[in-house]
Structure formats: structure tokens, C-alpha cells
N, C-alpha and C positions, 0 to 999 in steps of 0.2 A: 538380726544378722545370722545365716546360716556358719554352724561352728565346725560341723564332721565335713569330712570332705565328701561323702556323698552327696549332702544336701547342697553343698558349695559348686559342687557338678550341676547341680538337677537344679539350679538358680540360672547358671551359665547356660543349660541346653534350651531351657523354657524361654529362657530370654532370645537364643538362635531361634528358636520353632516361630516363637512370638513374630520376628523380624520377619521370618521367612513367612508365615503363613499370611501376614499384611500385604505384602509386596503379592502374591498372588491372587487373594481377593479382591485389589485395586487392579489389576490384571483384567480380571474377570469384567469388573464394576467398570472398566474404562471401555472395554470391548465390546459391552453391552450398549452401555450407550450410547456408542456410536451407530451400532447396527439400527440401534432402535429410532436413531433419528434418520438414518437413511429411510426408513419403515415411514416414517413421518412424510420425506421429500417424495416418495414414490419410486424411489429411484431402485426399484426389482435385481438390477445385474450385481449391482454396490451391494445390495444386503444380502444377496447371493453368498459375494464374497469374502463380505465383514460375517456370515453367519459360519463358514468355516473358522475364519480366527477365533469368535466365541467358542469355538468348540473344542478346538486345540488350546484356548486358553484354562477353559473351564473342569478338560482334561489331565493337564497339567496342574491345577490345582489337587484333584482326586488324587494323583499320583503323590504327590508332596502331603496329603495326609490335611490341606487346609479347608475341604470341604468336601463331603462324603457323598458316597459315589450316587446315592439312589437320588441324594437333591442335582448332582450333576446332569443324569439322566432325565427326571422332570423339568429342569431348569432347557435343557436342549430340546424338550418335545414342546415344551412351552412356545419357543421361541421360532423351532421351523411352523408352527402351527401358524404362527402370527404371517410370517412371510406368506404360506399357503395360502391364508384367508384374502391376503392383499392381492397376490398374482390372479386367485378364480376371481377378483372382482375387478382385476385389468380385464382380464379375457373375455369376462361376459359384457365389460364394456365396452371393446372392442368388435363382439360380435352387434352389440344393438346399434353401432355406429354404421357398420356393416350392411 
């Protein structure tokens, strides 16, 4: 058990950070998955719009200090990349239907 009251602080803030940086990771980990099963259904305009929420979510964590900026940035090129790949394979299957 921490005895000086610094450490009795640095118990207290670790344990806030702790709270707080869970709550945004699940944040992230919920917003993701949903995009990523709209990716699944096909459904382009939905993941459009759930891949901004990942990104204001994912933001939001960076900022709160729960996950660091450069995997934020990878995590976000990751993820428009996936959309990308699905919409040129609506389009070129819409052009052969054509």
C-alpha cells in the first residue's frame, strides 16, 4: 500500500488514466467493428459513414493519450484502404455488368 502521499496520488491518477483509457479503446474496438461488418454486408454508403466515426473515435483516443498517434494514423490508412479495395471492385463490377 502506497505510504507518501505522492505515491497515494500516482495510485489515484493511474487508476483515472487506467478507466479512462479502457473506455476509449472499447470506443475504438466497437466502431471498428461495426464498420468492418458493414465491409462484410457490402453496404459502401454505411461504411462510408461508420469509417468517419472510426476516425473521430480513434482521434479521440490520440488525444486522451490511450493510443499513440503514429498507430492511429496506420490504423486509419488501414482501414480507408479496405473500403477503397471494396468500392474499385463494386465499380469494375458494375462496369462488366454494363
Amino acid at each position: 500500500m502506497a505510504i507518501h502521499r505522492s505515491a497515494i496520488k500516482r495510485a489515484r491518477t493511474s487508476k483515472e488514466r487506467q478507466l479512462r483509457n479502457t473506455a476509449a479503446k472499447s470506443a475504438v474496438r466497437t466502431a471498428v467493428k461495426k464498420y468492418e461488418e458493414s465491409l462484410e454486408e457490402g453496404d459502401i454508403n454505411r461504411a462510408s459513414e461508420l469509417l468517419k466515426k472510426v476516425d473521430s473515435a480513434l482521434d479521440k483516443a490520440a488525444q486522451k493519450g490511450a493510443i499513440h498517434r503514429n498507430q492511429v494514423s496506420r490504423r486509419k490508412s488501414r482501414l480507408t484502404r479496405k473500403l477503397n479495395v471494396i468500392a474499385d471492385e463494386a465499380k469494375s463490377d458494375e462496369k462488366g455488368l454494363a
